[in-house]
C-alpha positions in Angstrom: 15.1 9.3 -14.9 13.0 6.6 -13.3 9.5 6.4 -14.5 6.2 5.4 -12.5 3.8 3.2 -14.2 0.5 3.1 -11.8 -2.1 0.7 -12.9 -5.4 0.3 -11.1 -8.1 -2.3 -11.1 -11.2 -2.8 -10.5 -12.9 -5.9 -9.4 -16.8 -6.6 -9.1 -17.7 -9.4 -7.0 -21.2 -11.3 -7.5 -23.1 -9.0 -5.4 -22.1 -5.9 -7.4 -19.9 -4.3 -5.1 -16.5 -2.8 -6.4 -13.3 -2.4 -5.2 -10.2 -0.7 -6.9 -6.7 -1.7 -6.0 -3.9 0.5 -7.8 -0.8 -1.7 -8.3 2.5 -0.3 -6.0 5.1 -2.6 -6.9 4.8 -4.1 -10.6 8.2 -6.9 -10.7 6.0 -8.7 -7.6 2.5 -7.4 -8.2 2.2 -5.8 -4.8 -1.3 -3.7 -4.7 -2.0 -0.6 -2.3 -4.5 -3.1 -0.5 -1.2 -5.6 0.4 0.9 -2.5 1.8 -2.4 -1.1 3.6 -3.0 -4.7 5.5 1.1 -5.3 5.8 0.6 -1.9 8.1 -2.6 -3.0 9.9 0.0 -6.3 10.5 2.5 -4.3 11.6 5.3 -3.1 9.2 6.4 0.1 10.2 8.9 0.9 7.6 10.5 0.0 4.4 12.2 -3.2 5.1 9.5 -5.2 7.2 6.9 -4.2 4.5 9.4 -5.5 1.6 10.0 -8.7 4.6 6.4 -9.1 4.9 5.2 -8.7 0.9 7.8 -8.5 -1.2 7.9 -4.7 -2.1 10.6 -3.1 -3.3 13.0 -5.5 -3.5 13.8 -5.8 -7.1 14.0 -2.8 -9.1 13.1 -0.7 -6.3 11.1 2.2 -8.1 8.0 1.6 -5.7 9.9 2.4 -2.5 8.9 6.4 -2.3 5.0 5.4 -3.5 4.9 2.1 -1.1 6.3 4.4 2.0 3.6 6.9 0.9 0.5 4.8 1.1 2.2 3.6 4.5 2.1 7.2 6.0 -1.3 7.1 4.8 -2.4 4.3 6.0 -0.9 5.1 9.6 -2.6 8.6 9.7 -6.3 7.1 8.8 -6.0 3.7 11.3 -3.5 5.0 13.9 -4.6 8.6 14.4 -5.6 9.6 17.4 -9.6 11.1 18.5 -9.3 14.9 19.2 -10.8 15.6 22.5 -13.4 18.0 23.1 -12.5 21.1 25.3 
């Protein structure tokens, strides 16, 4: 049985804002935020996201979580406006 390990992080810049990133891919330190811009970019499935960052292409337990946050991603930038009737 494959186990998950999620680790997130926080980082506070100068002017007090935060930002949490939650680590996808641990073997190549991939974060949610570098599979969320590889979308904006263009990836579109597994393989150009693990061509463009490097997820998922060593042990390979990230795949299901990085294609997740991909979906996600997709839905929140991509979706389309619902029209009025």
């Amino acid at each position: 049985m494959l186990t998950s390990i999620l680790i997130c992080i926080s980082i506070h810049s100068a002017v007090g804002l935060s930002e949490s990133y939650m680590y996808v891919c641990i073997c190549n330190g991939i974060t949610d935020r570098d599979v969320r811009e590889a979308v904006h970019a263009g990836a579109s499935d597994l393989s150009q996201l693990s061509a463009m960052t490097g997820c998922s292409t060593v042990c390979g337990s990230c795949g299901d979580l990085a294609l997740e946050i991909m979906e996600e991603t997709r839905r929140e930038h991509f979706s389309l406006p619902l029209l009025a009737a």
